[in-house]
MILUMMI-307224 format. One record per residue (C-alpha): residue number from 1; residue in one letter; y, x, z. Coordinates in Angstrom, 2 decimals, always signed. Layout:
N
<NUM; A; <Y; X; Z>>
...
% end
This chain:
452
<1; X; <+0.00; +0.00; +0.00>>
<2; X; <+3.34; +1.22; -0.79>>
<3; X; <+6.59; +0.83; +2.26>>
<4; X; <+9.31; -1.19; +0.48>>
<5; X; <+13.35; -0.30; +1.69>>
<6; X; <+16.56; -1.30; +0.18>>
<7; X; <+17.30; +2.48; -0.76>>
<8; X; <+13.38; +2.19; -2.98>>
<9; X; <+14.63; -1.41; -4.06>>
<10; X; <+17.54; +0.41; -6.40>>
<11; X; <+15.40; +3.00; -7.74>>
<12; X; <+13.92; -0.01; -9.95>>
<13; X; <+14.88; -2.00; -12.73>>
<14; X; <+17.68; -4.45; -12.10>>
<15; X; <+15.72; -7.64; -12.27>>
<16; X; <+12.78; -6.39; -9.76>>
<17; X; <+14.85; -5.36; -7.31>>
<18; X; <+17.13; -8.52; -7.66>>
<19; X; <+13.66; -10.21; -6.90>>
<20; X; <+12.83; -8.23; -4.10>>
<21; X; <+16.07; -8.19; -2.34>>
<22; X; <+16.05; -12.45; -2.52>>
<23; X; <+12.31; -12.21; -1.21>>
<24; X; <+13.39; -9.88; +1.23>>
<25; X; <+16.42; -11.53; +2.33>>
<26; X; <+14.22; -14.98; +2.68>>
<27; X; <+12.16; -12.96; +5.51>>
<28; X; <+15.42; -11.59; +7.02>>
<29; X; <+14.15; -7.94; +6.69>>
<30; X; <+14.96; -4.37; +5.67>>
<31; X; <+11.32; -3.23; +5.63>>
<32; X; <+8.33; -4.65; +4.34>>
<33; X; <+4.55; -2.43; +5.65>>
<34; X; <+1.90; -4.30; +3.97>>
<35; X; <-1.36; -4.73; +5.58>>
<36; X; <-4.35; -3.29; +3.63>>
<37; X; <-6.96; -1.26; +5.53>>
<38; X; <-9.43; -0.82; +2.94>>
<39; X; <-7.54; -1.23; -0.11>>
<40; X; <-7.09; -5.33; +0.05>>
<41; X; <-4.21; -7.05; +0.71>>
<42; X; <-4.55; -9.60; +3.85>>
<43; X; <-0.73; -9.63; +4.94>>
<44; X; <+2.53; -7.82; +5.13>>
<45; X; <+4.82; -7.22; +8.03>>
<46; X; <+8.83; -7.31; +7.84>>
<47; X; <+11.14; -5.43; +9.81>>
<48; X; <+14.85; -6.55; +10.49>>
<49; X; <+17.75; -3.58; +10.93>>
<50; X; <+17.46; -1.28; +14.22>>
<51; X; <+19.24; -2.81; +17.04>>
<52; X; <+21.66; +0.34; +16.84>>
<53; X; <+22.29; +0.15; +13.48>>
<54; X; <+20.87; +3.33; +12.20>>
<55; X; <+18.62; +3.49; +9.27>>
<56; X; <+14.59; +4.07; +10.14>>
<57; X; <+13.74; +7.58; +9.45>>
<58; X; <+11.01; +8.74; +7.19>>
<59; X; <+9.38; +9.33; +10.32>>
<60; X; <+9.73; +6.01; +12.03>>
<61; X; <+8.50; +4.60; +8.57>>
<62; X; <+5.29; +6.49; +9.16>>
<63; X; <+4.55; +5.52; +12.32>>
<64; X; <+5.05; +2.08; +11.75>>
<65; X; <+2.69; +2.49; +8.52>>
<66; X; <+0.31; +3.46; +11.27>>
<67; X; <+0.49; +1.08; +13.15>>
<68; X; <+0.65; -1.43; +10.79>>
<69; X; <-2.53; -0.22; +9.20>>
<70; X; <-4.37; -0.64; +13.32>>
<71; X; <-3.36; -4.43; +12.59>>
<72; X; <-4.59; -4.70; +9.47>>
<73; X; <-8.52; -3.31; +10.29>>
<74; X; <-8.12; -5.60; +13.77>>
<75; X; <-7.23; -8.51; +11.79>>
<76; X; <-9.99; -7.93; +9.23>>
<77; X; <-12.20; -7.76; +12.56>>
<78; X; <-11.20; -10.77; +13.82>>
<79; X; <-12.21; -12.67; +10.11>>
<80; X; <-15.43; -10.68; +10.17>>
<81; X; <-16.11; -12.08; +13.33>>
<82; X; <-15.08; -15.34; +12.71>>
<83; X; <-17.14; -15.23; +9.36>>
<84; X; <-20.55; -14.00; +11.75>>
<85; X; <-20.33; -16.61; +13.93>>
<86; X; <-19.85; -19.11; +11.49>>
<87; X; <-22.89; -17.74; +9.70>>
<88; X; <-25.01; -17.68; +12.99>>
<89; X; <-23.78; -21.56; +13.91>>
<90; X; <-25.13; -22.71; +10.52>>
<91; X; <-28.39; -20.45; +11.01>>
<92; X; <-28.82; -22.17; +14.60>>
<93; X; <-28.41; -25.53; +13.27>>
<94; X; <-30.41; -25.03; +10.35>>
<95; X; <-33.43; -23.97; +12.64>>
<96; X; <-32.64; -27.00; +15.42>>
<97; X; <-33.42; -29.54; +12.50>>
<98; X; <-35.82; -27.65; +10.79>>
<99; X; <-39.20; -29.55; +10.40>>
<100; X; <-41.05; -26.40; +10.85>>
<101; X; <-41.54; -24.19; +13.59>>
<102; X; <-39.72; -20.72; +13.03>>
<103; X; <-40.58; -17.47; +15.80>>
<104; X; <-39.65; -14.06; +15.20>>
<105; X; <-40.12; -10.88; +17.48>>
<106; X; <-38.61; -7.52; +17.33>>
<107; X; <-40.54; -3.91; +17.33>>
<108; X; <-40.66; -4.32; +21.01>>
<109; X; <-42.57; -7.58; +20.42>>
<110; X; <-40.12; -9.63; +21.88>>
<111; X; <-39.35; -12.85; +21.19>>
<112; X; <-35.94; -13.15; +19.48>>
<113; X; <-36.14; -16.80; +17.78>>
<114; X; <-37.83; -19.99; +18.93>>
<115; X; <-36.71; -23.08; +17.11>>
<116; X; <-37.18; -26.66; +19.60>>
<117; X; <-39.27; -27.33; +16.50>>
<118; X; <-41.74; -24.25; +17.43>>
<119; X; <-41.08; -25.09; +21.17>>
<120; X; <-42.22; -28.86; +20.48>>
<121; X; <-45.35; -27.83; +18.43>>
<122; X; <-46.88; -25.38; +20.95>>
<123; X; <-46.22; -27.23; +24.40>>
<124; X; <-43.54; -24.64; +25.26>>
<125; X; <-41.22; -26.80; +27.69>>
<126; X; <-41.98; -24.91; +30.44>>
<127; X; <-39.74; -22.08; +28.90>>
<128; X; <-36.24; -23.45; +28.06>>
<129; X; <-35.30; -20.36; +26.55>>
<130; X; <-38.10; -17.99; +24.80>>
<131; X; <-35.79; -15.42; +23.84>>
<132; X; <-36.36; -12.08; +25.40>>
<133; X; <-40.12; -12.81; +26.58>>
<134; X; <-43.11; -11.19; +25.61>>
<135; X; <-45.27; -12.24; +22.48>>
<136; X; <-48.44; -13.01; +24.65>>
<137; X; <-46.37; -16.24; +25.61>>
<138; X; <-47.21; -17.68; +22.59>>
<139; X; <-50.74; -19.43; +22.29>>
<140; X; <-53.48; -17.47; +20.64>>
<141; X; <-53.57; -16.28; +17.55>>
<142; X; <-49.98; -17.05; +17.22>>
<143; X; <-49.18; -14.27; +18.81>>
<144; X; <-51.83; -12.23; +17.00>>
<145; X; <-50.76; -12.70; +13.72>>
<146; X; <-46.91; -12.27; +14.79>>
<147; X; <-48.36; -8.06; +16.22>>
<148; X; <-50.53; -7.31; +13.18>>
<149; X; <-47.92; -8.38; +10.48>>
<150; X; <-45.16; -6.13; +12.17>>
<151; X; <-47.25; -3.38; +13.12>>
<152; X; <-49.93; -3.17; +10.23>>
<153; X; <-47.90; -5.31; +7.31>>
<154; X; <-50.34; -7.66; +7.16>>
<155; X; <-48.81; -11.17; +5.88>>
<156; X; <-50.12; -14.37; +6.23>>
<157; X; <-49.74; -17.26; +3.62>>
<158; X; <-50.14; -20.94; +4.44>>
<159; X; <-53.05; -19.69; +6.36>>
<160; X; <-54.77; -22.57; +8.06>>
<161; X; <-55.04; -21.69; +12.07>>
<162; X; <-56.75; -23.64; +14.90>>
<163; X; <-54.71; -23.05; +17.98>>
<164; X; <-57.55; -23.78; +20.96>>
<165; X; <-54.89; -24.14; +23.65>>
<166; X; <-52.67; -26.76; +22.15>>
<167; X; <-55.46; -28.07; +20.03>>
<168; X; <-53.54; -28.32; +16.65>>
<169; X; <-54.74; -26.98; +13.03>>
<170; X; <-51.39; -25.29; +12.03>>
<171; X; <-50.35; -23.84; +8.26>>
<172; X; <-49.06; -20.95; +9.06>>
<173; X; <-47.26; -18.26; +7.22>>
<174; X; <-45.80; -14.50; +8.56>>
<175; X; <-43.42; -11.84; +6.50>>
<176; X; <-41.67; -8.70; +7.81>>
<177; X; <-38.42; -8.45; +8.82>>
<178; X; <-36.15; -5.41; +7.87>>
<179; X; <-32.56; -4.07; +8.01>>
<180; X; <-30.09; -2.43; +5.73>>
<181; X; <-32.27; +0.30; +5.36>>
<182; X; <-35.29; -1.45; +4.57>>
<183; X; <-37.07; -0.22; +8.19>>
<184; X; <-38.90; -2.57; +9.96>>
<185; X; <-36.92; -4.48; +12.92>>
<186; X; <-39.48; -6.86; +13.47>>
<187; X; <-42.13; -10.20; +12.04>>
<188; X; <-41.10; -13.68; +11.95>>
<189; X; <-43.71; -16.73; +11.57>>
<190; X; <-43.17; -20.52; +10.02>>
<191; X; <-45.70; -23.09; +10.51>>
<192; X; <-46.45; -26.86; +10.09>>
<193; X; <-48.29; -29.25; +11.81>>
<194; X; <-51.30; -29.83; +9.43>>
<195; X; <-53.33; -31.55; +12.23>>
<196; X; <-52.74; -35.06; +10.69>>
<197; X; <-53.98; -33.71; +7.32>>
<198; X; <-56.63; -32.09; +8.70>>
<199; X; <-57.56; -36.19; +10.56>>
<200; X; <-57.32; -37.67; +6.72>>
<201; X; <-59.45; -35.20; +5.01>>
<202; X; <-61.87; -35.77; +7.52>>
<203; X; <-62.46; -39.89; +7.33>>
<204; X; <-61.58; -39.27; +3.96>>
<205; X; <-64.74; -36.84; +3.95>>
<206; X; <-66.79; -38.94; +6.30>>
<207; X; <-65.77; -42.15; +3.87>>
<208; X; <-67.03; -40.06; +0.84>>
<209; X; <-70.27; -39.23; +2.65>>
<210; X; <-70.96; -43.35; +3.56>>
<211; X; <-70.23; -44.00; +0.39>>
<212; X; <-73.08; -41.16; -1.48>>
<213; X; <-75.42; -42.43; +1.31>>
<214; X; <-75.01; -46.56; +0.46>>
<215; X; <-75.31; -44.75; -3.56>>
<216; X; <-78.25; -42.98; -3.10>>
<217; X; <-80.10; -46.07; -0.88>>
<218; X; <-79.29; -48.45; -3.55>>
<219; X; <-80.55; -45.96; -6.42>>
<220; X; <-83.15; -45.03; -4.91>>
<221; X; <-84.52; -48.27; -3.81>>
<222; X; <-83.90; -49.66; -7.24>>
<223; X; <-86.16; -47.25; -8.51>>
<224; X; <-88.83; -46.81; -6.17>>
<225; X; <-89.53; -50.90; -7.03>>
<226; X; <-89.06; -49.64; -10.69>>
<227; X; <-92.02; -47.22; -10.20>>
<228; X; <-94.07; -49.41; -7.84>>
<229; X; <-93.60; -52.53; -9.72>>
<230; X; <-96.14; -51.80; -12.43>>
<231; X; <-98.14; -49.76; -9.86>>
<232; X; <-98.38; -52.85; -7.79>>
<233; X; <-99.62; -55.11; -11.24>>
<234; X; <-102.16; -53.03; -12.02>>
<235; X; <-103.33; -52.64; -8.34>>
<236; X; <-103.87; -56.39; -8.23>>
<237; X; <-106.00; -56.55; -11.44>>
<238; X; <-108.31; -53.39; -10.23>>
<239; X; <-110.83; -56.02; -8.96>>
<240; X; <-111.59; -57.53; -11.89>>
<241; X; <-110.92; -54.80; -14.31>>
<242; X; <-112.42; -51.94; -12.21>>
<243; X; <-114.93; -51.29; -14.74>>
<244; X; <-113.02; -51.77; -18.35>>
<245; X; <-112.37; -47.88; -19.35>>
<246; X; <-109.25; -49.11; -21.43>>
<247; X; <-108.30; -50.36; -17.89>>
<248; X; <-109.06; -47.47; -15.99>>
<249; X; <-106.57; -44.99; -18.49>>
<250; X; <-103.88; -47.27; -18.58>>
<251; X; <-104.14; -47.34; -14.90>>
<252; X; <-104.88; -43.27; -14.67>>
<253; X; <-101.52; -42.76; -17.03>>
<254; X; <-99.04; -45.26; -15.41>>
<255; X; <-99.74; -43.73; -11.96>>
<256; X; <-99.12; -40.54; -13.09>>
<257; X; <-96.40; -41.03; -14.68>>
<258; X; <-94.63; -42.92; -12.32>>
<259; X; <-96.10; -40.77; -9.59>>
<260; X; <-94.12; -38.10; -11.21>>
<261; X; <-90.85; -39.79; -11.60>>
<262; X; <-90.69; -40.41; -7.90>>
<263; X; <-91.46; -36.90; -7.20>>
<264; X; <-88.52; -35.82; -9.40>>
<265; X; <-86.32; -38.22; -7.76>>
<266; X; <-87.09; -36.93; -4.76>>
<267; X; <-86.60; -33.18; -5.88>>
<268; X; <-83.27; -34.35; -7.11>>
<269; X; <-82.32; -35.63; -3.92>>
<270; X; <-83.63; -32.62; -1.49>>
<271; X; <-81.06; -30.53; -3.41>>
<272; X; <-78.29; -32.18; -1.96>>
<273; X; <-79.67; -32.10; +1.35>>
<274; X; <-79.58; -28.15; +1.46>>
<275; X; <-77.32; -25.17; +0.36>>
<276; X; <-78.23; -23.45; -2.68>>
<277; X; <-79.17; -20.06; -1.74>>
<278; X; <-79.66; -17.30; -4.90>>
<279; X; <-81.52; -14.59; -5.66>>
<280; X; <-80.24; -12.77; -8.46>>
<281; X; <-81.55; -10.56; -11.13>>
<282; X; <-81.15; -9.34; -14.59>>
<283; X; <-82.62; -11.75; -17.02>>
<284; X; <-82.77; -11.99; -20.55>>
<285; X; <-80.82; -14.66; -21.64>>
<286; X; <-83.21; -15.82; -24.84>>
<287; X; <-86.30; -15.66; -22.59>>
<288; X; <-84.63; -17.86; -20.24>>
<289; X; <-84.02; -20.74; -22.85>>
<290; X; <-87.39; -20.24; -24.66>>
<291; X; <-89.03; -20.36; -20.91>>
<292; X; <-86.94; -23.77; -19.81>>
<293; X; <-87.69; -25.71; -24.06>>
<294; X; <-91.63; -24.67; -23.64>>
<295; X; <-91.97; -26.20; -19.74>>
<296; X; <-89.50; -28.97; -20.54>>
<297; X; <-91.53; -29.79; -23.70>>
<298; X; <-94.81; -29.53; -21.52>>
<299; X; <-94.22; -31.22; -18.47>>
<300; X; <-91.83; -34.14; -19.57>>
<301; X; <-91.89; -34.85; -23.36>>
<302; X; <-95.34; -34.37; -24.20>>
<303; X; <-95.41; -36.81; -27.19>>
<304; X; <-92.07; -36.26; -28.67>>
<305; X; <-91.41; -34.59; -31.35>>
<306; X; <-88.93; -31.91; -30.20>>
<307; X; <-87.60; -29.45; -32.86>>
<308; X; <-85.94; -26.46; -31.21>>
<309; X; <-83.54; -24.12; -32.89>>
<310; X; <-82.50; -20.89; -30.38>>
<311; X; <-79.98; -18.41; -32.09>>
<312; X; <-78.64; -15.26; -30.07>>
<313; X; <-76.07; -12.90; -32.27>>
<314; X; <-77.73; -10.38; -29.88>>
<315; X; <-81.32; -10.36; -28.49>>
<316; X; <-80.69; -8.10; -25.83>>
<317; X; <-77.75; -10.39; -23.86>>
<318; X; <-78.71; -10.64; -19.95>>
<319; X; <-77.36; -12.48; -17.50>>
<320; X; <-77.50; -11.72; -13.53>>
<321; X; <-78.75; -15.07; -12.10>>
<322; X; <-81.28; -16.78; -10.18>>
<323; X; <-84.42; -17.07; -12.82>>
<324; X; <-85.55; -20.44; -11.17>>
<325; X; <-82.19; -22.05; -10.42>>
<326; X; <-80.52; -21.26; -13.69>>
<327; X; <-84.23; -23.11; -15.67>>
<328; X; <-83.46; -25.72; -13.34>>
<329; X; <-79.91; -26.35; -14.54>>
<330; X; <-80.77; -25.75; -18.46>>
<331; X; <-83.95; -27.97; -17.82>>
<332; X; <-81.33; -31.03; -17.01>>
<333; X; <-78.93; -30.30; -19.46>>
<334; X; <-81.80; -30.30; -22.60>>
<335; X; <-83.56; -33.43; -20.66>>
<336; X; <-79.91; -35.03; -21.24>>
<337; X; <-80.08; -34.12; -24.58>>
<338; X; <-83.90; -34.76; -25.42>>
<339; X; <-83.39; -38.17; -23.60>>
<340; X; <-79.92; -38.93; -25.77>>
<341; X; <-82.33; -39.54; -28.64>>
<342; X; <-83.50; -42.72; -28.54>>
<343; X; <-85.89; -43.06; -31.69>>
<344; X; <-87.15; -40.11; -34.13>>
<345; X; <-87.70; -36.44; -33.61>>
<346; X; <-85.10; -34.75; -31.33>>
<347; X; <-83.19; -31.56; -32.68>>
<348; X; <-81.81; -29.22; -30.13>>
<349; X; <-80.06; -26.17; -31.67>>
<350; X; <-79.17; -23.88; -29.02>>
<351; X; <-76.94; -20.83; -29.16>>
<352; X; <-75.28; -17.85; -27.44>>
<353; X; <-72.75; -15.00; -27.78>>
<354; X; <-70.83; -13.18; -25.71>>
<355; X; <-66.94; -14.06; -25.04>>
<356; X; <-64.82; -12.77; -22.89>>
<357; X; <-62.28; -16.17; -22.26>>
<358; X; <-63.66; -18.87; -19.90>>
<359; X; <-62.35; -22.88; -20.36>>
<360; X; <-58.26; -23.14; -18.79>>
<361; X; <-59.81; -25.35; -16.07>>
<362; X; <-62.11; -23.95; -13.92>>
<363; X; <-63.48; -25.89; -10.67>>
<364; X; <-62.95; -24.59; -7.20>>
<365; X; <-66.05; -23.31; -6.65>>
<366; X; <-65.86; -21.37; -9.93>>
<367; X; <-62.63; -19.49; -9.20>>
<368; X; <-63.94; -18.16; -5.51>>
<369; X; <-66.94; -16.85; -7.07>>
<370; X; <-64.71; -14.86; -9.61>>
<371; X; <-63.99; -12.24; -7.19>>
<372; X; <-62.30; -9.59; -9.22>>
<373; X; <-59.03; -10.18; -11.49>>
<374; X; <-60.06; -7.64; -13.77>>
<375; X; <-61.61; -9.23; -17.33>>
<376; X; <-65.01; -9.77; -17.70>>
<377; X; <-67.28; -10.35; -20.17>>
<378; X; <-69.46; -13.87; -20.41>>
<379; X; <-71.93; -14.98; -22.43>>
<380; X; <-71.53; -18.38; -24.00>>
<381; X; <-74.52; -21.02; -24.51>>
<382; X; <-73.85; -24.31; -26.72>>
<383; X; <-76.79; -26.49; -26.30>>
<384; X; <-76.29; -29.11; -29.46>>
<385; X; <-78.18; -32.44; -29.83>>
<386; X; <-78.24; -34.79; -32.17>>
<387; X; <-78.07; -38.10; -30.05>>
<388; X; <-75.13; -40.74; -30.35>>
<389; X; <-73.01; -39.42; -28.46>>
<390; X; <-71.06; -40.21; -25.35>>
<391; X; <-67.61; -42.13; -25.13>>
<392; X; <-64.46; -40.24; -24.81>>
<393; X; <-63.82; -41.59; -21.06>>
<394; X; <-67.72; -40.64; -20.25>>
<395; X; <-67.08; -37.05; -20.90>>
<396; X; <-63.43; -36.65; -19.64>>
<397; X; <-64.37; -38.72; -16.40>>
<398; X; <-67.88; -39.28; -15.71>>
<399; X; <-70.43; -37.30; -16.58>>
<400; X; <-70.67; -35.22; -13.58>>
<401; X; <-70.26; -37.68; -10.91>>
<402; X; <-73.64; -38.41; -9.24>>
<403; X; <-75.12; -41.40; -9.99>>
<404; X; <-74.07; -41.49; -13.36>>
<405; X; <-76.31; -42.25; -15.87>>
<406; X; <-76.43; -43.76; -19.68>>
<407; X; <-79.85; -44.70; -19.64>>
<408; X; <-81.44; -47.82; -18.10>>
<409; X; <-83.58; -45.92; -15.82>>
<410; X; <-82.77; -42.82; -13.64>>
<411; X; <-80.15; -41.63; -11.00>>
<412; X; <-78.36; -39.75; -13.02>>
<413; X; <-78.52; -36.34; -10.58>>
<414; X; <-79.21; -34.35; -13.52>>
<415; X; <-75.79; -32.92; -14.68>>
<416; X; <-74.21; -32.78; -11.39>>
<417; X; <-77.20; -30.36; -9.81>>
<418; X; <-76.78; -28.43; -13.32>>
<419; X; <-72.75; -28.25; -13.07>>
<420; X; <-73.36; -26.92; -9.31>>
<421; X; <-76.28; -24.12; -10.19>>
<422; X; <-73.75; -23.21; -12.45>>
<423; X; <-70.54; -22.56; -10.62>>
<424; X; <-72.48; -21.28; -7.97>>
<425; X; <-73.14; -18.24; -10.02>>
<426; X; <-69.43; -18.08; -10.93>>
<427; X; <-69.78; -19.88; -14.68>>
<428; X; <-68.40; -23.01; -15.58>>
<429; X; <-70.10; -25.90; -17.96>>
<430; X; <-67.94; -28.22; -20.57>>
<431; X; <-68.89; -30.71; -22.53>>
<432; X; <-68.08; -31.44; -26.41>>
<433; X; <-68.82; -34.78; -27.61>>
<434; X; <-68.09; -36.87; -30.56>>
<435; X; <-69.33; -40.62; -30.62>>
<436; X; <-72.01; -41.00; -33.50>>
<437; X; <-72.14; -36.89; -34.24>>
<438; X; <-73.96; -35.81; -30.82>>
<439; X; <-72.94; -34.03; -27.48>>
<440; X; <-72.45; -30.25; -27.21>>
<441; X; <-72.88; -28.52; -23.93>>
<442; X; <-70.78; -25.53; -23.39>>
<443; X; <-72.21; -23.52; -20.72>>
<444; X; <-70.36; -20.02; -19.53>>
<445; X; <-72.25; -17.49; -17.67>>
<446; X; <-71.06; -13.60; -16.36>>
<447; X; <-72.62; -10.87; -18.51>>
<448; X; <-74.82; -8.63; -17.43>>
<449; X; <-74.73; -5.02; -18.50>>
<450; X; <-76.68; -1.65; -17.30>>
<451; X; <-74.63; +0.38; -15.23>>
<452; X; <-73.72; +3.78; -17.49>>
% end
């Protein structure tokens, strides 16, 4: 800032220092100091004549200057201040109606912040004021979390906590906090209530479960009596017809086969009643699918005409699955297919290749079991049929859900025990159907290749 006097007014053009000496004259004084400690102008400060009538010496000026410029950086103080506590009364207020609780400690793990919405959540009343006490006054793991996140920079997102002591599931979430210097000052913590979210999902769980078990009574009643209904007719005529041989093999065939059918129902329904538990090795991905055609073909359609087409773009392609669990889940999918075909010989091309893009949607299940974020290779199997078809909605919706079925007989288990072999070894399974030009199912697998 540059001193103004009448003697430095003259030294400028006329019309400036006319200016100045009105502006000047307004404030009844001889010398103008601004007040600019760093540079900025916040305010000036006019001086009238001495009292004795002499002019102020260079000197004088200086000290003045000085002293002017002490002002200046206490004023600035005083707005900096002003500005921090502003700041710190919106900060309080925002954390007094925050709906989620806020804590944060310093290095000395002390507790420096405790919303009343933290306070409320954890039973706290007992300690009006938090700030100041030790971490281990929060409930455990709380405070747990709070120590390894500032000390070992672990950080916590929307992790889902059971606090024993104040029983309440809590979503909670941790970060480091750091000063101008980036150095670690201390760990701060905000969390939700999730206990009446965790209450829905539960009756909404128990709900789902009553309403599989009033499913599976229903089916499986339905067709028990559709298995022991014709057992039960030719049961009554035995007496009579004991002795006919044409008698005796229709009888001998309809028990078996109906024997059968209830003892894959009841396989169906065991492997919901257990976890799946694998036991992986490398297989060869054609002998798989030649392996699950011939015992399909031999156990189930033993008078169809099935006509099989496998194609691999390379023979050697191996997969690292369960051997039995992965026939199991082809073994539905080409019964689906085989069973599709109402009248005439069935056609099944199957084939494989190796890809390394999976479908955009991937289930749950499928994206834990894909550990590593690193691309993979997976092989690709398109089982084709040449049935009718299923409706758009069917495929989009449907054809998963248990209990869903297109045929007039059957639970429908098949598909949803193949989709869950599946993910559980980390693939996926989509399906590709056009009404009147058969159903394609896409099935994805993880690669399997010899360690170098």
């Amino acid at each position: 800032g540059t001193v103004i006097t009448r003697e430095r007014i003259l030294q400028t053009d006329f019309k400036t220092a006319y200016e100045i000496k009105q502006e000047m004259k307004l404030i009844r004084s001889n010398v103008v100091i601004p007040l600019s400690p760093q540079g900025e102008l916040i305010g000036i400060l006019g001086l009238g004549p001495k009292i004795t009538g002499d002019k102020m010496s260079p000197g004088e000026i200086k000290q003045v200057f000085l002293f002017c410029h002490q002002v200046g950086l206490g004023i600035q103080n005083i707005l900096f201040y002003q500005e921090m506590c502003y700041q710190k009364k919106y900060i309080e207020n925002l954390l007094k109606d925050a709906t989620s609780g806020v804590i944060s400690v310093d290095t000395e793990q002390k507790i420096t912040t405790c919303n009343p919405r933290a306070q409320k959540m954890l039973n706290l009343d007992e300690y009006p004021n938090l700030t100041g006490k030790d971490i281990r006054k929060l409930p455990s793991p709380l405070g747990d979390l709070l120590f390894e996140t500032l000390t070992q920079g672990t950080l916590y997102e929307r992790k889902e906590v059971y606090v024993p002591a104040i029983k309440r599931w809590l979503g909670v979430s941790t970060s480091q906090v750091k000063n101008a210097k980036g150095e670690v000052s201390g760990s701060m913590m905000i969390f939700t209530d999730l206990t009446p979210i965790k209450y829905l999902q539960e009756e909404k769980e128990k709900a789902q479960k009553r309403n599989f078990l009033a499913q599976v009574a229903v089916r499986f009643s339905h067709e028990l009596r559709n298995s022991l209904v014709p057992i039960k007719s030719l049961a009554e005529l035995l007496p009579s017809k004991y002795l006919d041989e044409e008698f005796q093999k229709r009888l001998f065939s309809v028990v078996t086969k109906e024997i059968e059918r209830i003892d894959n129902l009841i396989e169906r329904l065991v492997f919901f009643s257990q976890p799946l538990h694998l036991d992986k090795a490398a297989e060869s991905l054609p002998s798989l699918i030649t392996e699950t055609l011939e015992k399909i073909k031999k156990k189930r359609f033993r008078n169809r005409e099935i006509q099989s087409n496998i194609s691999c773009k390379q023979e050697s392609l191996q997969v690292y699955v369960d051997k039995k669990a992965i026939i199991e889940a082809f073994g539905h999918i080409v019964s689906n297919s085989i069973e599709a075909v109402a009248e005439g010989a069935v056609k099944i091309d199957i084939s494989c290749e190796v890809t390394d893009k999976l479908p955009e949607t991937l289930s749950v299940r499928t994206r834990k079991k894909i550990v590593s974020q690193e691309p993979a290779e997976y092989v690709k199997i398109e089982i084709k049929d040449n049935g009718p078809g299923l409706p758009g909605k069917d495929v989009d919706n449907n054809i998963y859900d248990p209990f869903f079925t297109t045929k007039n007989r059957g639970v429908g288990l098949g598909l949803t025990i193949s989709q869950s072999i599946i993910e559980e070894h980390g693939g996926s399974i989509v399906p590709l159907s056009e009404q009147g030009k058969g159903t394609t199912m896409v099935v994805y697998l993880p690669r399997y290749r010899l360690p170098l």
